[in-house]
C-alpha positions as a printed NumPy array, in Angstrom:
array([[107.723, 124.435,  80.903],
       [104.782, 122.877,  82.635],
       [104.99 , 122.198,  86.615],
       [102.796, 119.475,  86.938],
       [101.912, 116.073,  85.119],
       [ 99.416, 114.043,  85.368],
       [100.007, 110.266,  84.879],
       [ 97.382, 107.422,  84.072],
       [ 98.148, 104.178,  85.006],
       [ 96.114, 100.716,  85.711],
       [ 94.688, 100.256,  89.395],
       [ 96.511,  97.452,  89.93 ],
       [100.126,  96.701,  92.318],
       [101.732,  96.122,  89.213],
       [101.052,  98.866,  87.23 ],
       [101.61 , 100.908,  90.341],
       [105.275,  99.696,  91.043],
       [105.971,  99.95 ,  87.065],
       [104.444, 103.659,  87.121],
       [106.664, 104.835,  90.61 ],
       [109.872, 103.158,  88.747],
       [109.228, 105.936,  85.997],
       [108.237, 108.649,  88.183],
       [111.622, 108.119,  89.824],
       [113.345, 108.102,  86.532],
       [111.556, 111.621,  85.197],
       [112.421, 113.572,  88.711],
       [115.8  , 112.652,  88.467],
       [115.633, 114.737,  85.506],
       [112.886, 117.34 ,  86.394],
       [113.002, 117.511,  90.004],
       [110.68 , 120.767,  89.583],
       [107.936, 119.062,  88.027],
       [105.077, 117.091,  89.901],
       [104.116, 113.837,  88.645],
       [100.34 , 113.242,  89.53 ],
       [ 99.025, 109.477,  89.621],
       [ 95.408, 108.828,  88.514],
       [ 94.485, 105.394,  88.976],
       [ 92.279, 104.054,  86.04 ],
       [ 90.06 , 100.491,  85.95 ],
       [ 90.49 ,  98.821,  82.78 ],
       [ 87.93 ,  96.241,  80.865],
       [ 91.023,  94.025,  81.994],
       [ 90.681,  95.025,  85.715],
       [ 87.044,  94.314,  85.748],
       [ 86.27 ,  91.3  ,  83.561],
       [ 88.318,  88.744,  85.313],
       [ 86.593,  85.891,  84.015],
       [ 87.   ,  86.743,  80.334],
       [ 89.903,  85.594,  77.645],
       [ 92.832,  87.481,  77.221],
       [ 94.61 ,  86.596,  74.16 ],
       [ 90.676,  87.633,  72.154],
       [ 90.623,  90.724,  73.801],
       [ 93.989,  92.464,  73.459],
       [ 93.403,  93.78 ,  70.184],
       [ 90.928,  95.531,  71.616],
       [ 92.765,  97.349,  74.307],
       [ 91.569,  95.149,  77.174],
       [ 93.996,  96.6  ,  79.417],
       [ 94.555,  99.844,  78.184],
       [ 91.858, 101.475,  75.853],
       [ 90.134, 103.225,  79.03 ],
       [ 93.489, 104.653,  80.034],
       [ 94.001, 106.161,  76.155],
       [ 89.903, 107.55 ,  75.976],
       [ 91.387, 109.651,  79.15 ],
       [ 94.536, 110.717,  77.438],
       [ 92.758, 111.712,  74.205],
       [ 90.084, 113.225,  76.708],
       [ 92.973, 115.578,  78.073],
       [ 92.166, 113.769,  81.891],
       [ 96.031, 113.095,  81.975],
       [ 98.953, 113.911,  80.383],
       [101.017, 110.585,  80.114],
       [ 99.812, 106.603,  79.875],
       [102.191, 104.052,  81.056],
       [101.461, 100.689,  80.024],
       [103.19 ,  97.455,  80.142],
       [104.022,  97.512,  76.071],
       [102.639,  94.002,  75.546],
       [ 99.256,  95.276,  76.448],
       [ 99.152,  97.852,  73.719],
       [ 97.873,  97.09 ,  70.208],
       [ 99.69 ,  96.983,  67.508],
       [ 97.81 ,  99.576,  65.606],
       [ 98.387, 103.364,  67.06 ],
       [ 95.392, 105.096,  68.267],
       [ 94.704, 108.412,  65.962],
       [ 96.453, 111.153,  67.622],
       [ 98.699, 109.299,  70.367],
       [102.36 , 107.885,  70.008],
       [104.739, 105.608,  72.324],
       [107.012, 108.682,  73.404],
       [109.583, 106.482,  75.061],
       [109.999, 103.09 ,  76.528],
       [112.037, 102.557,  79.784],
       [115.237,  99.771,  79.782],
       [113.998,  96.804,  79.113],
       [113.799,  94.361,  82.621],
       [113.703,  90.111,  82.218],
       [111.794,  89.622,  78.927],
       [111.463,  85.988,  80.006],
       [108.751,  83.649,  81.306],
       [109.199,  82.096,  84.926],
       [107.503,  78.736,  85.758],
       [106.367,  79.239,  89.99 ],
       [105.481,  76.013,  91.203],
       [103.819,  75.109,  94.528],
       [106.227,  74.742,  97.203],
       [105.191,  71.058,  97.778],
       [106.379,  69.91 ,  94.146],
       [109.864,  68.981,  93.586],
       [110.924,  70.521,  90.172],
       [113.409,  68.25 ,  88.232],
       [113.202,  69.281,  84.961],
       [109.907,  67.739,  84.282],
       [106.343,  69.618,  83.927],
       [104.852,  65.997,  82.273],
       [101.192,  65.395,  84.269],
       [101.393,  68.718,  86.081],
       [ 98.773,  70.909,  86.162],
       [100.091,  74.408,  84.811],
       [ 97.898,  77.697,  84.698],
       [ 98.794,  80.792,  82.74 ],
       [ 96.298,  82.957,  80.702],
       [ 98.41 ,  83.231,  77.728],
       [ 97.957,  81.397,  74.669],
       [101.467,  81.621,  73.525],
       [102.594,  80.279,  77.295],
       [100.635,  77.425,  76.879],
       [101.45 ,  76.269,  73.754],
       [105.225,  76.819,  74.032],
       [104.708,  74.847,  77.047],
       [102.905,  71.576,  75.369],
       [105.653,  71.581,  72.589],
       [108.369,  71.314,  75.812],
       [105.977,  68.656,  77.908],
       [103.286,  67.052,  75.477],
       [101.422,  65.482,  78.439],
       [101.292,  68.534,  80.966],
       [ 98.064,  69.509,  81.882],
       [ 96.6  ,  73.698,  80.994],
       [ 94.144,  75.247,  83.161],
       [ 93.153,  78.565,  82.487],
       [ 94.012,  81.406,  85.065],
       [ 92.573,  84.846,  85.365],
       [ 93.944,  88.009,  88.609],
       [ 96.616,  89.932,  89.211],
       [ 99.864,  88.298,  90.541],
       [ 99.094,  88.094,  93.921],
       [ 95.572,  86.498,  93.119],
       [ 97.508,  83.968,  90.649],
       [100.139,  82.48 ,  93.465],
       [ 97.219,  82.224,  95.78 ],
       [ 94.77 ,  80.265,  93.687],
       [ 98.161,  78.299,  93.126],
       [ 98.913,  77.315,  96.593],
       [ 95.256,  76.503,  97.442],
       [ 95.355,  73.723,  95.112],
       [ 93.627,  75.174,  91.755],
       [ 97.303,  73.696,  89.909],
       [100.398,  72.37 ,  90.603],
       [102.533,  76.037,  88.953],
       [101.599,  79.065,  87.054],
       [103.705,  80.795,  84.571],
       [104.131,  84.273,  84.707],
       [106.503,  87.161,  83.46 ],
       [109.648,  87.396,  85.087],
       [109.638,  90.962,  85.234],
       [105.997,  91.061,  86.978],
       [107.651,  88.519,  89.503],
       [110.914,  90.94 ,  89.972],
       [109.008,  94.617,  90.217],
       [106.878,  93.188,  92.842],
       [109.812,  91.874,  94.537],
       [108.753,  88.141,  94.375],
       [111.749,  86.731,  92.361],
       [112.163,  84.404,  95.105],
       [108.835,  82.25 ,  93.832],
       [110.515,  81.872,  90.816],
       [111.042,  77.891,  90.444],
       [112.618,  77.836,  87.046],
       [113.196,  80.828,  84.07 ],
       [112.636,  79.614,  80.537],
       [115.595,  80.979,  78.012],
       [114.627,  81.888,  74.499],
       [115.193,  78.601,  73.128],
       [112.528,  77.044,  75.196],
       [110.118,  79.846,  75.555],
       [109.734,  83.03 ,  72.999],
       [108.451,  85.784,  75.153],
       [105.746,  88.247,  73.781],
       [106.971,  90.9  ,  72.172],
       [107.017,  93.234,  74.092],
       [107.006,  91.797,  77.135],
       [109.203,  93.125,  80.447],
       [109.276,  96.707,  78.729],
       [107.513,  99.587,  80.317],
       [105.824, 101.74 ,  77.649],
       [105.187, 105.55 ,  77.716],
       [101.938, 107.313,  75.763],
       [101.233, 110.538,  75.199],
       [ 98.709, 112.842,  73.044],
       [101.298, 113.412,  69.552],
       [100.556, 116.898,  69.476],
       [101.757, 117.808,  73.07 ],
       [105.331, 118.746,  72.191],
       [105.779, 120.086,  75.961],
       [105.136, 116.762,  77.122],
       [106.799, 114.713,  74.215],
       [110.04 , 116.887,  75.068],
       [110.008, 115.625,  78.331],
       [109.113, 112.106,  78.207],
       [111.069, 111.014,  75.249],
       [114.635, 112.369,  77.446],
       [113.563, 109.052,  79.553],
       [113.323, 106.787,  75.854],
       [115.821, 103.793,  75.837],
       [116.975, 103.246,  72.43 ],
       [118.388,  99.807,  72.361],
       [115.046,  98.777,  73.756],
       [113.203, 100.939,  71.731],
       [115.194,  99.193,  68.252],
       [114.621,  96.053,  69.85 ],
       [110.565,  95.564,  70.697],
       [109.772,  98.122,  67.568],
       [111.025,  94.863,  65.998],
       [109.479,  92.258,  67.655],
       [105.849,  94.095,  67.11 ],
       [106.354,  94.798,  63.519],
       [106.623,  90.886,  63.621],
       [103.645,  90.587,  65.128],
       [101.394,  93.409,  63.272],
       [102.748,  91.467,  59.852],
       [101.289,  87.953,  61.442],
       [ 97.944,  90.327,  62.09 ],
       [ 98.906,  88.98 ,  65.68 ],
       [ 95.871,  90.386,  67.096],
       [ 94.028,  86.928,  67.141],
       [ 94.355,  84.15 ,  69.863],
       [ 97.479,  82.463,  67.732],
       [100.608,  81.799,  70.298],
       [103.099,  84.081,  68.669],
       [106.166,  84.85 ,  70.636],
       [109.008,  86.966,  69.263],
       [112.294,  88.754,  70.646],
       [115.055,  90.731,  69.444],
       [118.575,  91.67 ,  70.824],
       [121.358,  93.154,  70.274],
       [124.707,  91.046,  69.102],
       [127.643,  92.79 ,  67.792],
       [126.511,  95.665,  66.349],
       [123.592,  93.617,  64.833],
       [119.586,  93.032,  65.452],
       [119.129,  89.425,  66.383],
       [115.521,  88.087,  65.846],
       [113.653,  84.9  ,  67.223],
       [110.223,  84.297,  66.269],
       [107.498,  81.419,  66.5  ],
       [103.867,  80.428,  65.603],
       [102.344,  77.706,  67.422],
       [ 98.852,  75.569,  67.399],
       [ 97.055,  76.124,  70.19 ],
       [ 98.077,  72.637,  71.428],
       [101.623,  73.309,  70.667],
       [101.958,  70.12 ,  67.865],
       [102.537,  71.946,  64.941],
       [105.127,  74.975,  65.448],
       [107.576,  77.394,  63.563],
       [110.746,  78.801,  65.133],
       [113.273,  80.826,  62.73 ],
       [115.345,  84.019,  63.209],
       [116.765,  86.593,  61.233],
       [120.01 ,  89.237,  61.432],
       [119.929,  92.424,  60.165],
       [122.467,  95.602,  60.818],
       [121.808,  97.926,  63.438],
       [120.896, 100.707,  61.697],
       [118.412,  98.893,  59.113],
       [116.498,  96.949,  61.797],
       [112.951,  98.401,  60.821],
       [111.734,  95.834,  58.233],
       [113.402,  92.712,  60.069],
       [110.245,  91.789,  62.293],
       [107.995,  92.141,  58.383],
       [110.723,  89.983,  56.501],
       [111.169,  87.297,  59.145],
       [107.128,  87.123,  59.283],
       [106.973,  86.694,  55.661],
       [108.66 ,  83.942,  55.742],
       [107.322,  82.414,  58.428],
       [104.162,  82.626,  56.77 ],
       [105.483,  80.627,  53.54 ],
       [107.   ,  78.328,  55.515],
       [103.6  ,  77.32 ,  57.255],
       [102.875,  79.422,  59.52 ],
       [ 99.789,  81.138,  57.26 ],
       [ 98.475,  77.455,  57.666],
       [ 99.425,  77.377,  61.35 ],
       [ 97.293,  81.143,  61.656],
       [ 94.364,  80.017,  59.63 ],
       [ 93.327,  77.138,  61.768],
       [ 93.279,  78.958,  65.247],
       [ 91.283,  81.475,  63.33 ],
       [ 88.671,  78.868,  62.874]])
């Protein structure tokens, strides 16, 4: 068995934290082996200024991280699992995802403003799509303004007056140990998270069983049911487009519970359904429950922000 690993991760504090978390997690269980950190810059990283929700189906944050995975540089990606396409890259697989943390969204305000329930004729930044829609359908007259950085960057811009809040991941918020800006954390039934989202995602080379053996004793399966779900939803809705789609699965009583919605861009014209399934026959939930989404509008909903 190998001795040493080498693990590729983003250059940022985020994907830093989320990369020692698994480190920890692997030596517990193969305190002989070294786990090497190589810091990668992504498109993501570099191109502050440019749109998000167009880019990730292009591997904004990631696709320089696989090219030096596929290139044998390192041995192991980890990712934050929203970032990674839908579609698998030729010759690499998702060997394990870790437990998944807070899927939510938390709303951090700017410690001057009183929060009472009420976002109406605030200014709110977030770079997501899906955040901002979700958020018009709550508050039809909040104000979106587009914001780009790492965590850090984002509560900074905040408090210097660029908008009244952001809204971020609550898992970002946690890891970094900044729970205590969190103002307010939407549930499911006001915000749909991505799917995805607060899950840690591990990517290796398929044909590296050495490594695959390893990595995959680290897999969480409950998790692993739960966002295989949510992104079948969203490879069905071709979710790789700027449409707000939000979905997220959990387990109740044995069963796979599953939320999903499509959104305008300006949140006025939305679907919201859900669908059960048993435990064991979970993998074509997310494709039924998009299916009939799309029937009931949503294909309507998807062609206009295609536009």
């Amino acid at each position: 068995m190998t001795n040493k690993i080498i693990v590729g991760t983003r250059d940022s504090k985020l994907a830093l934290t989320q990369t020692q978390k698994v480190i920890q997690r692997l030596n517990s269980l193969y305190p002989h082996i070294k786990f090497e950190v190589l810091k990668i810059k992504t498109k993501g990283d570099i191109l502050q200024d440019h749109p998000i929700e167009s880019s990730i189906d292009k591997g904004f944050f990631v696709k320089e991280i696989q090219e030096m995975l596929l290139k044998k540089k390192i041995d192991v990606a980890i990712h934050s699992l929203k970032d990674l396409p839908v579609d698998p890259i030729p010759g690499l697989e998702v060997s394990a995802v870790i437990e998944r943390d807070d899927p939510r969204d938390a709303l951090v305000l700017n410690s001057k403003i009183e929060f009472n329930d009420d976002l109406n004729n605030l200014t709110i930044s977030t770079s997501s799509n899906r955040r901002s829609s979700q958020l018009l359908k709550l508050y039809p007259k909040i104000k979106m303004k587009t914001i780009r950085g790492n965590v850090d960057s984002r509560i900074k811009k905040m408090e210097k007056g660029y908008c009244d809040g952001i809204v971020i991941s609550a898992a970002a918020l946690i890891r970094l140990g900044l729970q205590n800006k969190i103002t307010h954390t939407f549930d499911m039934d006001e915000m749909i998270c991505a799917p995805g989202q607060g899950t840690i995602a591990l990517e290796i080379r398929d044909e590296d069983k050495t490594i695959q053996k390893i990595i995959s004793s680290v897999n969480h399966l409950e998790t692993s049911i739960c966002v295989n779900v949510e992104r079948s939803f969203l490879k069905k809705l071709e979710g790789g487009c700027t449409a707000p789609i939000g979905a997220y699965a959990k387990l109740e009583n044995g069963k796979v519970l599953l939320k999903g919605i499509i959104s305008s861009l300006n949140g006025k014209k939305h679907i919201t359904n859900q669908a059960l399934s048993e435990y064991n026959n979970s993998n074509k939930l997310g494709i039924k429950l998009a299916k009939k989404m799309l029937l009931d509008g949503g294909e309507e909903i998807l062609s206009e922000v295609r536009r």
